[in-house]
C-alpha positions in Angstrom: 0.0 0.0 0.0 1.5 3.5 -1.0 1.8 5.4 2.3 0.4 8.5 2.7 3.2 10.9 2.2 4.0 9.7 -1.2 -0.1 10.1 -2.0 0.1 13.2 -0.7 3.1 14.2 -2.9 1.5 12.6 -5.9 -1.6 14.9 -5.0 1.0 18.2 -4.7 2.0 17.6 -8.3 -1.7 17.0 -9.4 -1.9 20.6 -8.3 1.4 21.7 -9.8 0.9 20.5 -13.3 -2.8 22.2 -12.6 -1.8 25.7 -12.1 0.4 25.2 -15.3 -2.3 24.2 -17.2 -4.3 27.4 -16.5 -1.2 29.7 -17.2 -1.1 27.9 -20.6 -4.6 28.6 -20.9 -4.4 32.6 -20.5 -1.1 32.5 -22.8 -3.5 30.8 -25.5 -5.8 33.0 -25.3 -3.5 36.0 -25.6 -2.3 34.3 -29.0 -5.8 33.5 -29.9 -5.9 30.0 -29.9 -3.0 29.8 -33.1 -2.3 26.3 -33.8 1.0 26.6 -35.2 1.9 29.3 -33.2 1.1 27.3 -29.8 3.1 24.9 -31.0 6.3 26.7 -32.0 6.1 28.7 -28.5 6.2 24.9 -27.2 9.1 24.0 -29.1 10.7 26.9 -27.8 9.5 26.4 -24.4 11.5 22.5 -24.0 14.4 23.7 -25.4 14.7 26.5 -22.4 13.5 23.2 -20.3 16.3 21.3 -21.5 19.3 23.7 -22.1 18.4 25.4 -19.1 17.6 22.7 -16.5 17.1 19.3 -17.5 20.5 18.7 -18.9 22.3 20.8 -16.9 21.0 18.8 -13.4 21.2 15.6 -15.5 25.2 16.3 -16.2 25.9 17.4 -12.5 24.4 14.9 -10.9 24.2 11.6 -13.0 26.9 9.4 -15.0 27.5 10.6 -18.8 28.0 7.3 -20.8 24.5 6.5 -19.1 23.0 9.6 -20.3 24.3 8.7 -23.5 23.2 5.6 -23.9 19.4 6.7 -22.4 19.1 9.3 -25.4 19.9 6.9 -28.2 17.2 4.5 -26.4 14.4 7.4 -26.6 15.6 7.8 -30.2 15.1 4.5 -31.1 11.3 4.2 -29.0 10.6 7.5 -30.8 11.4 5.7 -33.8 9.4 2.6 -33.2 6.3 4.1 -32.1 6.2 6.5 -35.2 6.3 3.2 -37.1 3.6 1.4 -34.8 1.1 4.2 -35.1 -1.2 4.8 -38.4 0.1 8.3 -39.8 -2.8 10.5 -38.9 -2.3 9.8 -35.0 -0.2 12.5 -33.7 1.5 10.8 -30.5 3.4 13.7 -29.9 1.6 14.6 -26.5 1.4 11.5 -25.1 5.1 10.8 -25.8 6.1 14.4 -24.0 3.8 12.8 -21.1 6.1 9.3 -21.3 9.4 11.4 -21.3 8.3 13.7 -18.3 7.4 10.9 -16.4 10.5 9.1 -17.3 12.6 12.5 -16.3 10.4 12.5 -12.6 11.2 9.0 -12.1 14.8 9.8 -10.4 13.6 12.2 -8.8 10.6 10.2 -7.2 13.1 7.5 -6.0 15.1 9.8 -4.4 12.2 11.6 -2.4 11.6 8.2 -1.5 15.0 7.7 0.6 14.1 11.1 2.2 10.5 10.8 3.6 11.8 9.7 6.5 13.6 13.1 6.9 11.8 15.8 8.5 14.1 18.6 7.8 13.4 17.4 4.4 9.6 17.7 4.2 8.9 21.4 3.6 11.6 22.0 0.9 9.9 18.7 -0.5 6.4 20.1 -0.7 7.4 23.3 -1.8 9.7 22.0 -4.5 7.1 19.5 -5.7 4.5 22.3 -6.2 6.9 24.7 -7.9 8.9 22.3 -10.1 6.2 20.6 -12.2 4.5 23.7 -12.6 6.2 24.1 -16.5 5.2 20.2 -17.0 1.4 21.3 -16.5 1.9 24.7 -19.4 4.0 22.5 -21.6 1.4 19.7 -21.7 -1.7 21.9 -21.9 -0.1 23.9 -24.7 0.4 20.9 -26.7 -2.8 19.6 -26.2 -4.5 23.2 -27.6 -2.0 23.3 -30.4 -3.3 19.8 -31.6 -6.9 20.3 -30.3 -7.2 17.3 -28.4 -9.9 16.8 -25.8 -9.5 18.2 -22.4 -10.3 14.3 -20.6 -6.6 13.0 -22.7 -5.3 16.1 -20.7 -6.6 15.4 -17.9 -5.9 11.5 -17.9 -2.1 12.7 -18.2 -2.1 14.4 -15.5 -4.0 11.5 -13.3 -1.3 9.7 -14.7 1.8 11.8 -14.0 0.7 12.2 -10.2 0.0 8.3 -10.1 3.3 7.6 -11.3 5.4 10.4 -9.2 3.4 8.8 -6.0 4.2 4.8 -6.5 8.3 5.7 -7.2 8.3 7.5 -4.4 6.7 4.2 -2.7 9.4 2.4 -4.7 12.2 4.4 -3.6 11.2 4.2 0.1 11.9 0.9 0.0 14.5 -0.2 -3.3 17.6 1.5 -4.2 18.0 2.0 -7.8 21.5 2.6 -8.9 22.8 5.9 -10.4 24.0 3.9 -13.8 20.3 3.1 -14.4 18.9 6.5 -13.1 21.5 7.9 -15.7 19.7 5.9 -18.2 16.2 6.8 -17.6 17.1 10.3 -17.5 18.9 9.8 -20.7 15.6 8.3 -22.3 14.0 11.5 -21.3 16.3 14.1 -22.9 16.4 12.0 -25.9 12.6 11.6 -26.2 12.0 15.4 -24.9 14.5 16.7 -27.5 13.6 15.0 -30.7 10.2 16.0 -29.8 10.2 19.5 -29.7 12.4 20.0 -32.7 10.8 17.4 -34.9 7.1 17.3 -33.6 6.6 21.1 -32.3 9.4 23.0 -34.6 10.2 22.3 -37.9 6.3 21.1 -38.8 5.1 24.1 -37.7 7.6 26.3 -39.3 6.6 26.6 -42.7 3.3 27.6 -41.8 4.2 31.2 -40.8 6.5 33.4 -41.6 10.7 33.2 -40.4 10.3 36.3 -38.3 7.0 35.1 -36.6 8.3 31.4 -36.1 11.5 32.8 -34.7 9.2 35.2 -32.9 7.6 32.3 -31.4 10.1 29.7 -30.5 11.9 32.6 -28.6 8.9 33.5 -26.7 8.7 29.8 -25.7 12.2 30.0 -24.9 12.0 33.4 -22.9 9.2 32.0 -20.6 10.8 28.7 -20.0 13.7 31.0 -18.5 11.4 32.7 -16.5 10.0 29.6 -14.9 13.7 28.5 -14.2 14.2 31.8 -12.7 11.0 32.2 -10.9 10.2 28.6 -9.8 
């Protein structure tokens, strides 16, 4: 049974990825719903996730060769399920949903060796509310760029905060080792990476102008730096 504290956490980042979702919606909104344009400000808005804290924390804190070998496993999944799926599915949210919940997964085992740790517990709520914060806009803007249905939204979430809570369970009681944490985390840059330039970039590019692509992706990029600065 998954003890309370990791439902609770699981719960936190329900509400994280919640409050996202409605800052996505208002950024929508002020770009009047523009398919292409959502998506290009997404693009840009995982590359500022990536450059500026993903791979970063993944390099300081986890083995290289692992990392490695995790990207050119997310390229090769990526590859297979493009191949899998008929041509007129676009996958592309669901598989960001996959790679965030394989990037949380490291970071679910760990706040599962520390639950025991009081002096741990308030920097662990408050950084479980603020760091999956640009998870919930990155998601939500995806899903309006594609118009998909707001229940395939919501079921992602469900499914991130189920996830986050049973690794922490799983971390609170197995040790997984950094070589295969360096892999999963691997996985998820790979899989993150190849998405927003293939999926959210360069099909989205031709459909506007240079200057308002480029207008776009830095936008995306400019308030994925303000997360990382704010939250």
């Amino acid at each position: 049974m998954i003890n309370l504290s990791a439902l609770v956490l699981g719960g936190l980042l329900f509400l994280s990825v919640t409050v996202g979702a409605v800052i996505a919606g208002i950024v929508s909104k002020i770009f009047q719903h523009s398919n292409e344009g959502m998506a290009l400000l997404c693009g840009g808005f995982l590359i500022g996730l990536l450059t500026l804290d993903i791979i970063p924390s993944a390099l300081n804190s986890y083995k290289t060769p692992g990392i490695a070998l995790g990207i050119l496993l997310g390229y090769m999944f990526l590859l297979f399920v493009k191949k899998s799926l008929h041509s007129s599915v676009r996958p592309s949210g669901y598989l960001l949903t996959i790679a965030l919940l394989i990037h949380t997964i490291p970071l679910s085992l760990t706040i599962g060796n520390l639950l025991g740790d009081s002096l741990f517990n308030h920097s662990l709520t408050m950084s479980t509310i603020l760091h999956h914060i640009p998870e919930g806009f990155v998601l939500t803007s995806i899903f309006l760029s594609q118009g998909q249905k707001l229940i395939g939204l919501i079921l992602c979430f469900i499914g991130l905060s189920f996830c986050f809570s049973l690794f922490i369970w799983i971390g609170n009681h197995i040790h997984l080792g950094i070589k295969a944490q360096s892999v999963l985390l691997g996985v998820s840059i790979g899989l993150i990476a190849i998405t927003s330039i293939k999926e959210f970039i360069l099909q989205n590019v031709r459909a506007l102008s240079i200057r308002t692509s480029t207008t776009f992706v830095t936008m995306g990029f400019v308030i994925s730096f303000l997360f990382h600065m704010v939250f």
